[in-house]
VEXDREN-680821 format. One record per residue: residue in one letter; y, z, x of N, C-alpha, C, O, CB in turn. Coordinates in steps of 0.05 Angstrom, whole numbers, plus 5000, padded with zeros to 4 digits. Each point is the difference from the previous one (the first is absolute). Glycine has a CB too. Example, Ala and Ser with C-alpha at 12.3 -4.5 7.8 and 13.67 -1.06 7.14 Angstrom:
+------+------+------+------+-------+-------+-------+------+------+------+------+------+------+-------+-------+-------+
| code | n.py | n.pz | n.px | ca.py | ca.pz | ca.px | c.py | c.pz | c.px | o.py | o.pz | o.px | cb.py | cb.pz | cb.px |
+------+------+------+------+-------+-------+-------+------+------+------+------+------+------+-------+-------+-------+
|    A | 4886 | 5156 | 5264 |  5024 |  5000 |  4982 | 5024 | 5000 | 5018 | 5000 | 5013 | 5021 |  4977 |  5012 |  4941 |
|    S | 5044 | 4961 | 5031 |  5024 |  5001 |  5016 | 5022 | 5014 | 4985 | 5022 | 5004 | 5010 |  4965 |  4953 |  5014 |
+------+------+------+------+-------+-------+-------+------+------+------+------+------+------+-------+-------+-------+
This chain:
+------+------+------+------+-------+-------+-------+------+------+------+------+------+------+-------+-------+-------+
| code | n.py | n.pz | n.px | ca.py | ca.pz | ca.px | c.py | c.pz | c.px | o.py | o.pz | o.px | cb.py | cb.pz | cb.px |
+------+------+------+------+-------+-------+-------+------+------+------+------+------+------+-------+-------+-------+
|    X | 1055 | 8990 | 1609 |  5008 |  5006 |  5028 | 5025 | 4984 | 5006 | 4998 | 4976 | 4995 |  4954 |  5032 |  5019 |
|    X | 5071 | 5000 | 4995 |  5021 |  4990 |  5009 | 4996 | 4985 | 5028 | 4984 | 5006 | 5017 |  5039 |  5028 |  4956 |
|    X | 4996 | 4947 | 5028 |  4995 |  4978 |  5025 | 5012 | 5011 | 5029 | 5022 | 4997 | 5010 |  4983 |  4959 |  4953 |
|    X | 4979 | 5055 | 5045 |  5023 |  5011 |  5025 | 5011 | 4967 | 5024 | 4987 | 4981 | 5009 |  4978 |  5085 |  4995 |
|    X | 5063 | 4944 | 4999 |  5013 |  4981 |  5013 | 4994 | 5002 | 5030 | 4996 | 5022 | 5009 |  5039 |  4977 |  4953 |
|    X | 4963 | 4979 | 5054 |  4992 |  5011 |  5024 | 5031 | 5009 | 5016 | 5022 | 4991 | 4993 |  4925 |  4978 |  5007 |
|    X | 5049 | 5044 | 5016 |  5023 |  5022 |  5019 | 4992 | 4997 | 5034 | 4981 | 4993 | 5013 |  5021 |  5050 |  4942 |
|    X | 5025 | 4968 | 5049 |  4994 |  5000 |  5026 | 5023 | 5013 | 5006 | 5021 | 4988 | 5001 |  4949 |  4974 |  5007 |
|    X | 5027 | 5074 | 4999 |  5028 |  5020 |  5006 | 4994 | 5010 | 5023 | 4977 | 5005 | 5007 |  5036 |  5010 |  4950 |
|    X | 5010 | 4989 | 5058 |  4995 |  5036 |  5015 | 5027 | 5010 | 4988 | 5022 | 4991 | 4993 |  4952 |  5003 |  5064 |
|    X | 5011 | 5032 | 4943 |  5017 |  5030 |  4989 | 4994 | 5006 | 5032 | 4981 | 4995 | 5014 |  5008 |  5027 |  4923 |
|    X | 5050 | 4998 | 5070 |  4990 |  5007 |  5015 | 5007 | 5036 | 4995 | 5023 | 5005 | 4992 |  4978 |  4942 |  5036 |
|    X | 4986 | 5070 | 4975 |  5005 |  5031 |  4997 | 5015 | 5011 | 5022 | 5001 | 4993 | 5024 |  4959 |  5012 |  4952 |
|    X | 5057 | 5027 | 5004 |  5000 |  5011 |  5025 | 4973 | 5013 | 5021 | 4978 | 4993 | 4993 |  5066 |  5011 |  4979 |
|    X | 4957 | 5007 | 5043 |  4979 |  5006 |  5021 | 4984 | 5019 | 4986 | 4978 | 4991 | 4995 |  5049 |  5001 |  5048 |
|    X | 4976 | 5032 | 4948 |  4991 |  5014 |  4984 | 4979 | 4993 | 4978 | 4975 | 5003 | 4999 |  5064 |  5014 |  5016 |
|    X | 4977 | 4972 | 4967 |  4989 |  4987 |  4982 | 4983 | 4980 | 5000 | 4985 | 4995 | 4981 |  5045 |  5020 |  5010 |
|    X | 4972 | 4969 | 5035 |  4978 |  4988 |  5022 | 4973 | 5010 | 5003 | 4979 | 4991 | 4990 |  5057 |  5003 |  5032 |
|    X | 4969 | 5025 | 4992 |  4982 |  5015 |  5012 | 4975 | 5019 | 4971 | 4975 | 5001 | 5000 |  5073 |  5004 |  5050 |
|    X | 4967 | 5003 | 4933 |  4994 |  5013 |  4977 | 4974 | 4974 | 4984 | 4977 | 5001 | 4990 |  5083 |  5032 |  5008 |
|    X | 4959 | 4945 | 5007 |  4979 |  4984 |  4980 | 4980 | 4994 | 5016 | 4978 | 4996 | 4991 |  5052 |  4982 |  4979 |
|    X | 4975 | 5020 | 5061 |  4966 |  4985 |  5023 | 4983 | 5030 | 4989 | 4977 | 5000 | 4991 |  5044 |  4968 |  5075 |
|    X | 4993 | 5050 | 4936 |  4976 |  5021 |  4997 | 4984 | 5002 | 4978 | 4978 | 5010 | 5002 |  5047 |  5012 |  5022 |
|    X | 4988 | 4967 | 4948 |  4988 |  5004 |  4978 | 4979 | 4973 | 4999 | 4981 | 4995 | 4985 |  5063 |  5036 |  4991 |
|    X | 4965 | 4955 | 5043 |  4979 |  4976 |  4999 | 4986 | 5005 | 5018 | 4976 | 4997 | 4993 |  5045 |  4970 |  4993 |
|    X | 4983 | 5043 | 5046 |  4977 |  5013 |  5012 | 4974 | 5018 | 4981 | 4975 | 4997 | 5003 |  5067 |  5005 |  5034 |
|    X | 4971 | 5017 | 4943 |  4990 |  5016 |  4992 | 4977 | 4981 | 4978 | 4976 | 5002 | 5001 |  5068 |  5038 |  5013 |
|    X | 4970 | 4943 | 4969 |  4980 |  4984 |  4991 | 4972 | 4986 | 5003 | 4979 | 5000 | 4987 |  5058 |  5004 |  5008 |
|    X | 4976 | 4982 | 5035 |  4987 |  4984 |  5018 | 4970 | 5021 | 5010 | 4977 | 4995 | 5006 |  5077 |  4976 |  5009 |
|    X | 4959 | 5049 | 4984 |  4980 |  5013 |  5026 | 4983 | 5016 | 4963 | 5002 | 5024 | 5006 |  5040 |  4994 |  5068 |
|    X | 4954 | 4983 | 4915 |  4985 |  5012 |  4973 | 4988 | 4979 | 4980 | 4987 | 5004 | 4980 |  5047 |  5035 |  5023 |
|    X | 4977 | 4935 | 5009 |  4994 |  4982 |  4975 | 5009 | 5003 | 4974 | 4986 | 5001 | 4979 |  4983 |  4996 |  5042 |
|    X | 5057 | 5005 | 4982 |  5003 |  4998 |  4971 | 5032 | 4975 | 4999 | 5012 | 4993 | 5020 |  4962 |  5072 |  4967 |
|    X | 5034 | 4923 | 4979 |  5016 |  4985 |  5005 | 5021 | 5014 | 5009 | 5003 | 5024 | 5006 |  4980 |  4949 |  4967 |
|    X | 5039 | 5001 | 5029 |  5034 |  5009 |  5020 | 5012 | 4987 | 4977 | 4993 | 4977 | 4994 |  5006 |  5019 |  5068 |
|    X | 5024 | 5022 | 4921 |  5016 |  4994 |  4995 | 5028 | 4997 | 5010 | 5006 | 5018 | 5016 |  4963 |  4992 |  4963 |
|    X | 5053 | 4971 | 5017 |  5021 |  5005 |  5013 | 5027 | 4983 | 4982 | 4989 | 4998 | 4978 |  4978 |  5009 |  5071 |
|    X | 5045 | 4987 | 4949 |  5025 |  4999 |  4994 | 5023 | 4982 | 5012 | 5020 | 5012 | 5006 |  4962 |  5027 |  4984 |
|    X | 5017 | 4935 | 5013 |  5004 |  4986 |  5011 | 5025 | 4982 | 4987 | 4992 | 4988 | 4980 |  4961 |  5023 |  5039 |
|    X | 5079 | 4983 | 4988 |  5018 |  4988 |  4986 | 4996 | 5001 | 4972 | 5004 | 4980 | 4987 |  5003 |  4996 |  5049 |
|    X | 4984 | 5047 | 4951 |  5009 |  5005 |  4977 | 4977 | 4990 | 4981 | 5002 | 4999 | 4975 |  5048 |  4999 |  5042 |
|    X | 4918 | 4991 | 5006 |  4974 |  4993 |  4974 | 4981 | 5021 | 5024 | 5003 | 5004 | 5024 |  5000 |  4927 |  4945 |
|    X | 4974 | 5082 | 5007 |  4986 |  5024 |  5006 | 4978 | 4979 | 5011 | 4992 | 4981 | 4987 |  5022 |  5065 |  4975 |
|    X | 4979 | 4960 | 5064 |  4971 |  4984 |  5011 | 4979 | 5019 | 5007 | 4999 | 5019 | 5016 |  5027 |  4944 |  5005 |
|    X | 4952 | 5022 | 4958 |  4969 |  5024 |  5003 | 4989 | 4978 | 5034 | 4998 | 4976 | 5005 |  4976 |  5042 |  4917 |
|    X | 5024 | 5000 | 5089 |  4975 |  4995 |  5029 | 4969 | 4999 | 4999 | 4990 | 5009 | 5021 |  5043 |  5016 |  5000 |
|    X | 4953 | 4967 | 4965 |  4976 |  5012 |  4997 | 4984 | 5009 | 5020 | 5006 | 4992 | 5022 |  4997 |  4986 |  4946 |
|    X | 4970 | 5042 | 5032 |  5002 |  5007 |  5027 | 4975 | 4978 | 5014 | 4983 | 5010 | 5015 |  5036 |  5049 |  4975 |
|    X | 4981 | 4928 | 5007 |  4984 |  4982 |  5010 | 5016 | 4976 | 5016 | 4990 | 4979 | 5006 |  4978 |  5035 |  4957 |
|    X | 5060 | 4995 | 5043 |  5023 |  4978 |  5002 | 4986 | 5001 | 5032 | 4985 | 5018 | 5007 |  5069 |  4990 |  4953 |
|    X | 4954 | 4968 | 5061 |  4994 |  4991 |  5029 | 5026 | 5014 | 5015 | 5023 | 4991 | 4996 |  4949 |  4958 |  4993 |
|    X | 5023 | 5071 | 5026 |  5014 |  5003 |  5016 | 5011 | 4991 | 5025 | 4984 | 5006 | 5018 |  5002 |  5015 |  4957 |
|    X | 5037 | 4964 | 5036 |  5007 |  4988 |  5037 | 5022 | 5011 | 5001 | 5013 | 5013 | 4983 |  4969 |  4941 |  5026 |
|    X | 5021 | 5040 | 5015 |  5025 |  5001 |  5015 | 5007 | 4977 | 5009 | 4985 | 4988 | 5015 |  5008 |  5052 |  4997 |
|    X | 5036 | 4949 | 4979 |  5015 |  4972 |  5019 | 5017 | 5009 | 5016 | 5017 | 5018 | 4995 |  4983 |  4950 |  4973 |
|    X | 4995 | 5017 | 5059 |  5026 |  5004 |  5017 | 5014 | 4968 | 5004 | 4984 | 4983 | 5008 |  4992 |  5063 |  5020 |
|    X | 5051 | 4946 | 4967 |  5007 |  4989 |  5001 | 5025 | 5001 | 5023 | 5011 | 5021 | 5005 |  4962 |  4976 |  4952 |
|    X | 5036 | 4978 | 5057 |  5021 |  5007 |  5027 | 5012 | 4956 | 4998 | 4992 | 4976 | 5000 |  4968 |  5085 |  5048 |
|    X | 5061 | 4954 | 4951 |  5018 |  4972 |  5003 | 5022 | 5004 | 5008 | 5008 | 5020 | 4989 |  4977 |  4960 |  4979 |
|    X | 5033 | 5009 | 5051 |  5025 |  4999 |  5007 | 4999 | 5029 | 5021 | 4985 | 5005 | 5018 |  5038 |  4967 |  4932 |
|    X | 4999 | 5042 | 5039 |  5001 |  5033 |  5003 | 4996 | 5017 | 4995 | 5007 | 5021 | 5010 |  5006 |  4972 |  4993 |
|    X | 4966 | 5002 | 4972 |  4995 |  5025 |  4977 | 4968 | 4995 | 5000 | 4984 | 4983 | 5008 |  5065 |  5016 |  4956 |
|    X | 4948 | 5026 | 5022 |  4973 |  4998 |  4993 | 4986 | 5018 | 4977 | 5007 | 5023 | 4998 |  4995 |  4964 |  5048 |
|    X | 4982 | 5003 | 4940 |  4983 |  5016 |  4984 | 4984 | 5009 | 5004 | 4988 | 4994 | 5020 |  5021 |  4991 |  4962 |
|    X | 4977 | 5043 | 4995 |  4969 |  5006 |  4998 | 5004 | 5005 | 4967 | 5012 | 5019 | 4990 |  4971 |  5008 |  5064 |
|    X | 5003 | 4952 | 4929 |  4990 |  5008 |  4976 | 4969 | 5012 | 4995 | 4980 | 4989 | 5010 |  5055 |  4977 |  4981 |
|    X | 4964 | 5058 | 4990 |  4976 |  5012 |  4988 | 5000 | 4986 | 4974 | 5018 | 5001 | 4984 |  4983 |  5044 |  5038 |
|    X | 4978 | 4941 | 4975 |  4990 |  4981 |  4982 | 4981 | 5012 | 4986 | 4983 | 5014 | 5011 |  5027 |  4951 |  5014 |
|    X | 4992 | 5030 | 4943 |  4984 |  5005 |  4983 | 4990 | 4974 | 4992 | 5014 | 4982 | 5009 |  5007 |  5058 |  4980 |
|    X | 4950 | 4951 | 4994 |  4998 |  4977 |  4996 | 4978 | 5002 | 4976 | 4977 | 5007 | 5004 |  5038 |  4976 |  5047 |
|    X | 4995 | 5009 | 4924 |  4975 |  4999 |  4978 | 5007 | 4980 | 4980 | 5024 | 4994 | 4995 |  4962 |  5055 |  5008 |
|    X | 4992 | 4939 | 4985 |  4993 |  4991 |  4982 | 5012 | 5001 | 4970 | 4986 | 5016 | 4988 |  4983 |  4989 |  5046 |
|    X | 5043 | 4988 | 4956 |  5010 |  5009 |  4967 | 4970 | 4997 | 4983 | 4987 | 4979 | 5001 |  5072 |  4997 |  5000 |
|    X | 4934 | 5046 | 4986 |  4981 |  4992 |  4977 | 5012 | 4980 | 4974 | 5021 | 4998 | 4989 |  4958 |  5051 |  5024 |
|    X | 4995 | 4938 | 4986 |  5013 |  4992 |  4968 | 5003 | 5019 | 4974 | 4991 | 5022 | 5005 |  4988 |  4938 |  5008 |
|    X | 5027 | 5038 | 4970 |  5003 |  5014 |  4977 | 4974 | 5002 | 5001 | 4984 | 4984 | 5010 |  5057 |  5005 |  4965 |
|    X | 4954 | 5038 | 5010 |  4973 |  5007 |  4993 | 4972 | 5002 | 5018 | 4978 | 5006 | 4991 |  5047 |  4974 |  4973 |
|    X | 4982 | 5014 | 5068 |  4979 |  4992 |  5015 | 4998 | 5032 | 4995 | 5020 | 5014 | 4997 |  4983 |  4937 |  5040 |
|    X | 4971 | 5059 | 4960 |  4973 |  5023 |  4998 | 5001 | 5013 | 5031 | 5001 | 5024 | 5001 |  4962 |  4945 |  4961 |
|    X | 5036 | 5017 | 5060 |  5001 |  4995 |  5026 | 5026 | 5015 | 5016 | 4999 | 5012 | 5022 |  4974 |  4943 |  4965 |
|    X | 5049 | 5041 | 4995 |  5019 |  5020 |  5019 | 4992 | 5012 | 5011 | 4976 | 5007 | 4999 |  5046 |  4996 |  4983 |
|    X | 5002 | 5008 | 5039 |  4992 |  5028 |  5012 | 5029 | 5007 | 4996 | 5018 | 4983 | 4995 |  4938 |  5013 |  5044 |
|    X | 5049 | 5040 | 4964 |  5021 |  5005 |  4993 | 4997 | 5030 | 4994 | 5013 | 5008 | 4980 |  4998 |  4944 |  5005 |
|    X | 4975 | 5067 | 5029 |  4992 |  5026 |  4994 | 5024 | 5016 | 4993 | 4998 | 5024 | 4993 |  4962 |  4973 |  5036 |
+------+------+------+------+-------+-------+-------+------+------+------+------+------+------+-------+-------+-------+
């Protein structure tokens, strides 16, 4: 197993292409199944057991809303994955 480095990006899309990927993760989300996606150039599996929120964040002038994914890395070999 290779060591993944830890990260911390935003990509940002055009709107389209935006919109195209919430749906394919809507579409996931709502069937149970994993989310793949494509992220600065490394492929990230979602499994579908990942925690779904919403953050809203507000400072200054601006403000956020992040859709948060949230899981666990298996170890090599854990039996236990999930990952349909």
């Amino acid at each position: 197993m290779s060591h993944r480095v830890d990260r911390d990006i935003d990509k940002i899309y055009p709107r389209q292409e935006f919109v195209a990927k919430l749906r394919r993760l809507a579409d996931a989300l709502e069937t149970g199944k994993r989310f793949e996606i494509s992220i600065g150039g490394e492929r990230i599996r979602v499994p579908a057991g990942a925690v779904a929120s919403i953050e809203h964040e507000r400072g200054g002038d601006e403000e956020e809303i992040e859709f948060q994914l949230r899981w666990r890395n298996q170890a090599a070999g854990d039996k236990n994955a999930s990952g349909r």
